[in-house]
C-alpha positions as CSV (number, residue, x, y, z in Angstrom):
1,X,-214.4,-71.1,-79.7
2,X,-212.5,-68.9,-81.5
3,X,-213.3,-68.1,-85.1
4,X,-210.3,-67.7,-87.4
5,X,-209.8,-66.8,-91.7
6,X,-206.7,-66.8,-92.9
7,X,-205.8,-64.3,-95.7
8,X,-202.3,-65.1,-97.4
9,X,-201.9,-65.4,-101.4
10,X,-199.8,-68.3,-101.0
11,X,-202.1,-71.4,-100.6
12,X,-198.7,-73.2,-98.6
13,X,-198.7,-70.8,-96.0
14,X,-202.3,-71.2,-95.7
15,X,-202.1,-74.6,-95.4
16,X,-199.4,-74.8,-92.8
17,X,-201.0,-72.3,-91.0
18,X,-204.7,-74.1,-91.0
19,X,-202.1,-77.6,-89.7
20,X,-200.6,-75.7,-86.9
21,X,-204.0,-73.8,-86.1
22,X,-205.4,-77.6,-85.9
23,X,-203.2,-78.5,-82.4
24,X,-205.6,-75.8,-80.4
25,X,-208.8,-77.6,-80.0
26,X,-210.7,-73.8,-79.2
27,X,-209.6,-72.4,-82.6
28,X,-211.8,-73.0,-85.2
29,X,-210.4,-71.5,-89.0
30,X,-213.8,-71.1,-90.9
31,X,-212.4,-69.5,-93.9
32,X,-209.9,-68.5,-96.1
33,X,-209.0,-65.9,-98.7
34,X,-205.9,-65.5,-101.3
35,X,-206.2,-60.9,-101.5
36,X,-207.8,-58.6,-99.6
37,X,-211.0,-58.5,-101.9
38,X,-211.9,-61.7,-100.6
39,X,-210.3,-61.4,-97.6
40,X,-212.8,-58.3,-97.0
41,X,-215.7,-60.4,-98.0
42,X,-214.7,-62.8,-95.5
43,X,-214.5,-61.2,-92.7
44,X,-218.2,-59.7,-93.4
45,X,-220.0,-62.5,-94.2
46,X,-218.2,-65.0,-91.5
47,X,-217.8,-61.7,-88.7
48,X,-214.5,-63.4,-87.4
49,X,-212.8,-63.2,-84.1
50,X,-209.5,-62.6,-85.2
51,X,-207.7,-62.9,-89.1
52,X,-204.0,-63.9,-89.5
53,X,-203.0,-61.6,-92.0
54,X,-200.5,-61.7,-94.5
55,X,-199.1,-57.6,-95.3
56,X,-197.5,-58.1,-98.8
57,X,-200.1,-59.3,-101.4
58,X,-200.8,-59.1,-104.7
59,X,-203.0,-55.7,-105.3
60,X,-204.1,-54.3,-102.4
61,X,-201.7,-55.0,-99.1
62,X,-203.0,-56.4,-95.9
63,X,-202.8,-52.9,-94.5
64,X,-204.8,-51.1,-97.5
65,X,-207.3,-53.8,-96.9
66,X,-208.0,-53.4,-93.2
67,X,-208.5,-49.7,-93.9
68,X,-211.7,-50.6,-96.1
69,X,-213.0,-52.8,-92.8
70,X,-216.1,-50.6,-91.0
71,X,-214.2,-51.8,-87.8
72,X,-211.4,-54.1,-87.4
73,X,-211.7,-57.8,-86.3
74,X,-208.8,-58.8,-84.1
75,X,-205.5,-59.0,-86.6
76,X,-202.3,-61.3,-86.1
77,X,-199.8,-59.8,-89.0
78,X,-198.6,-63.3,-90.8
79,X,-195.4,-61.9,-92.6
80,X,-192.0,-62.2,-94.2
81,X,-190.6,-58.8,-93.2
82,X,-188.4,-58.8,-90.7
83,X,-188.6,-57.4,-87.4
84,X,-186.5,-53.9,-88.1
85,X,-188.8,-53.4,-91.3
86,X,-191.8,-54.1,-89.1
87,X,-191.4,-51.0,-86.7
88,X,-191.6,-48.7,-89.4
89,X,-195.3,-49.6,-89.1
90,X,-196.5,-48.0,-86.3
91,X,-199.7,-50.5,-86.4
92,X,-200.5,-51.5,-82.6
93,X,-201.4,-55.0,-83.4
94,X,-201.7,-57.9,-81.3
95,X,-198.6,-59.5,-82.6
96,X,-196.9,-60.6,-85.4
97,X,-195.8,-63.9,-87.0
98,X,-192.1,-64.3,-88.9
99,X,-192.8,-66.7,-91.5
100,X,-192.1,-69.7,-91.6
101,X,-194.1,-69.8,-88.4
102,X,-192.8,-71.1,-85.2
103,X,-195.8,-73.5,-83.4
104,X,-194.2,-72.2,-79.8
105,X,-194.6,-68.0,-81.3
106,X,-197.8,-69.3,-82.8
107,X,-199.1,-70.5,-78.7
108,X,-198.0,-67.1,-77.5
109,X,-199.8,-65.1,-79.9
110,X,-203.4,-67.0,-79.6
111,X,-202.7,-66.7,-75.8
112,X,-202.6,-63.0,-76.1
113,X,-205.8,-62.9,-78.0
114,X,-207.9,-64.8,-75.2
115,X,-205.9,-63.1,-72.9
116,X,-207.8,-59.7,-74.6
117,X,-211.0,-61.1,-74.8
118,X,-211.0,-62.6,-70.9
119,X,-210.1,-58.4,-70.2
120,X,-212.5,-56.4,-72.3
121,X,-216.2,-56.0,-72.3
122,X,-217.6,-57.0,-75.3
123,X,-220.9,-55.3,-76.2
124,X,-223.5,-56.8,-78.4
125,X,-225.1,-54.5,-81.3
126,X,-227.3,-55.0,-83.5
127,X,-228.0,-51.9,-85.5
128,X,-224.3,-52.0,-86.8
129,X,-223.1,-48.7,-84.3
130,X,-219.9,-49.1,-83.1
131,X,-219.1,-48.5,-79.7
132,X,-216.6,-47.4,-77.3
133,X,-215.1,-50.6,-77.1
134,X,-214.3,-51.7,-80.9
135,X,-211.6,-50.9,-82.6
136,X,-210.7,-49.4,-86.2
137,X,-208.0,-49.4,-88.3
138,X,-206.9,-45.8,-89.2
139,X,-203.7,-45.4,-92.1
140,X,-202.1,-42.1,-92.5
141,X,-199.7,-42.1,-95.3
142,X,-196.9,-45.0,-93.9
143,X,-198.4,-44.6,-90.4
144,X,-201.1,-46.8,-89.1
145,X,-202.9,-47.8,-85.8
146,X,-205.8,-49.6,-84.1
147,X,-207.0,-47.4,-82.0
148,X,-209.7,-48.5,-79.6
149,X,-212.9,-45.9,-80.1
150,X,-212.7,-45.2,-76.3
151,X,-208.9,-43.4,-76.8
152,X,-210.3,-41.3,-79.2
153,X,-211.4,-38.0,-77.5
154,X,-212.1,-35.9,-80.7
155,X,-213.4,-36.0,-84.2
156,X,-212.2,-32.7,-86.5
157,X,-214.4,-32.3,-89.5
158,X,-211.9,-31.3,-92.7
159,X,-214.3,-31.7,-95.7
160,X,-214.7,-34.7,-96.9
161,X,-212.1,-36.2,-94.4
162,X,-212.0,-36.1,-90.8
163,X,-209.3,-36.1,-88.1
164,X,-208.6,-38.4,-85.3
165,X,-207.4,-37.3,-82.2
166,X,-206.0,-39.8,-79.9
167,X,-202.3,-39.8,-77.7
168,X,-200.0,-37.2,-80.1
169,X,-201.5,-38.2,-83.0
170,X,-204.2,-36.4,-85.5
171,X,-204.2,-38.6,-88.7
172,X,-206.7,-38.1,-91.3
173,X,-209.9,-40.7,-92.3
174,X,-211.7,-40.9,-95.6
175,X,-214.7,-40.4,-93.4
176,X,-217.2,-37.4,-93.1
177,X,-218.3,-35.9,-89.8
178,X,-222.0,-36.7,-90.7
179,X,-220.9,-40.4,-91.4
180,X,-219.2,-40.8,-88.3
181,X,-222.0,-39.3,-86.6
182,X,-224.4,-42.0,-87.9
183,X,-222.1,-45.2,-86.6
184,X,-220.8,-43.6,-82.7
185,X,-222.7,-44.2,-79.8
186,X,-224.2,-40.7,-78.9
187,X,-224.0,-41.4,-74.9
188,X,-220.3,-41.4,-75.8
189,X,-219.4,-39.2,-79.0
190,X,-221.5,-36.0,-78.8
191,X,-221.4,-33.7,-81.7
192,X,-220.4,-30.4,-80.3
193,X,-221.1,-28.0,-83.4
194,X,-220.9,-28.7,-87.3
195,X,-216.9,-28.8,-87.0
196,X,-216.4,-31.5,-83.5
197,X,-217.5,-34.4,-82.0
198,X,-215.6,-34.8,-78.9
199,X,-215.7,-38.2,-76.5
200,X,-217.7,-37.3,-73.0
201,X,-215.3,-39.5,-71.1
202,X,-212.5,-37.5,-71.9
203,X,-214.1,-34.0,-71.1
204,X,-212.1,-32.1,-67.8
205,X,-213.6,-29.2,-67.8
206,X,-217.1,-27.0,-68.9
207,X,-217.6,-23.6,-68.8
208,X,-220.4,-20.9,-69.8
209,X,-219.6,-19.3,-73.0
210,X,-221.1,-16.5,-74.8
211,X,-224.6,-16.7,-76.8
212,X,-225.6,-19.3,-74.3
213,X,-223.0,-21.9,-75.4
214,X,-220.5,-24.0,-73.8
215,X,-216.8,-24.3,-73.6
216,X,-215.5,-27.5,-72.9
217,X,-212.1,-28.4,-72.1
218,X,-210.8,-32.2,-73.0
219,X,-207.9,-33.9,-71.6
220,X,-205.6,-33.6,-74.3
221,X,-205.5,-30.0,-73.9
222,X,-208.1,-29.0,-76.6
223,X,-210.8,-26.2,-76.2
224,X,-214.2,-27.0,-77.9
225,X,-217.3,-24.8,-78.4
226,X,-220.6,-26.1,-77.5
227,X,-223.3,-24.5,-80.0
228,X,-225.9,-23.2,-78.1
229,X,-228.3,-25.1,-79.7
230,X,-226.1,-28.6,-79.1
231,X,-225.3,-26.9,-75.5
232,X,-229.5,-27.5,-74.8
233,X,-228.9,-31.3,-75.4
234,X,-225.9,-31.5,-74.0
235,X,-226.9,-30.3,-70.5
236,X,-230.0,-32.6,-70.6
237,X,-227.6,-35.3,-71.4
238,X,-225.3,-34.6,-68.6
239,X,-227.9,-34.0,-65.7
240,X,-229.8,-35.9,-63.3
C-alpha cells in the first residue's frame, strides 16, 4: 500500500485529488495539509511514501518546505505553472502534475513511483541515519535537486554551511560538517580531516602522503588529504 498526504492550500484541489487518488485500490491518502508548516508535520508524524505537492502557497513554497525535511519522502509536484516555467527548476523529481489534473497523467505518475520502489533497495533504520540510498532535497538560490546520498561523493565544510558535490554541481547546505557527520552512514561517508567527508564508493585512487597521511583521488577529479590520524582508521576500515 502506498501511503499518500496531500499538501495544496486549496481544499478543491485537495479534494479532487483525494477522488482521483480513490480509483487506485494500493493508494492509501492518510493525510492532508493546507502550507508547508503542516505539510512538514505531516510528513513526520505519518512518515509518508510519497506527497503530492503543490509549489506556490501561501508563506513558505512547496520548495522552501522540502528544504526543512531531514530527508525527502518521494514528491509528485501538483502545480499550475506551466511546463516552460517548470524547467527553470532544476528539481529532479519524479514527475509533475498540470492542474487541473488529468486521471490518465495521474496513472503514469503513480506508475513511476512503484516502478522506483520495485528498483531500489530500501533499507530499514532505526536510529534516524540516513543512508546511501535516501534521498534529500538540496536548494541553492533558484536551483534545486534530489540528489540520492549515493551520487554524492564529497562533503566541503564552509563554516556554518557545507558543500555538496555531486555531477557539476557544488551547491551550498545550511548544514555543518559535524551535523552531517552525526546522520551518514560511516561504512559509506568517511570523514577525511576537519574540512572533507568524501563517499568510499566513489574513491579511484589512494596514495601515501607525507606525515603518514593519505591522498585519495575521487572520481570527480578531486584530490583529498587523509589526516594521518583519520588515515589509521581508514586503512583498518578498508582491509581484510
Amino acid at each position: 500500500m502506498l501511503k499518500v498526504v496531500l499538501i495544496d492550500d486549496e481544499r478543491l484541489a485537495r479534494s479532487e485529488l483525494k477522488r482521483l487518488l480513490g480509483e487506485f485500490p494500493d493508494v492509501e491518502v492518510i493525510g492532508e495539509a493546507a502550507n508547508a508548516e503542516e505539510g512538514i508535520e505531516k510528513i513526520e508524524t505519518l512518515n509518508p511514501d510519497l506527497i503530492f505537492l503543490d509549489i506556490q502557497m501561501p508563506g513558505k513554497t512547496g520548495f522552501d518546505m522540502l528544504t526543512e525535511l531531514e530527508k525527502a519522502p518521494d514528491v509528485i509536484f501538483v502545480t499550475a505553472y506551466d511546463e516552460y516555467a517548470l524547467k527553470a527548476f532544476d528539481v529532479n523529481a519524479l514527475d509533475y502534475l498540470m492542474k487541473p489534473v488529468e486521471p490518465k497523467r495521474l496513472a503514469d505518475a503513480i506508475l513511476k513511483v512503484k516502478q522506483k520502489n520495485e528498483e531500489e533497495l530500501l533499507s530499514f533504520n532505526n536510529r534516524g541515519m540516513l543512508s546511501e540510498h535516501d534521498q534529500v532535497f538540496v536548494k541553492d538560490g533558484e536551483r534545486c535537486w534530489f540528489v540520492k546520498l549515493s551520487d554524492v561523493r564529497l562533503f566541503e565544510s564552509v563554516g556554518n554551511y557545507a558543500k555538496v558535490f555531486f555531477g557539476t554541481n557544488k551547491p551550498l547546505i545550511l548544514k555543518s560538517l559535524n551535523a552531517l557527520e552525526e546522520r551518514l552512514d560511516d561504512k559509506v561517508f568517511f570523514r577525511a580531516n576537519r574540512k572533507y567527508i568524501i563517499n568510499l564508493r566513489m574513491i579511484e585512487k589512494i596514495e601515501t602522503y607525507f606525515n603518514g597521511g593519505l591522498l585519495v583521488d575521487l572520481i570527480g577529479g578531486e584530490k583529498i588529504e587523509v589526516s594521518r590520524r583519520q588515515a589509521v582508521k581508514f586503512k583498518e576500515m578498508m582491509s581484510l
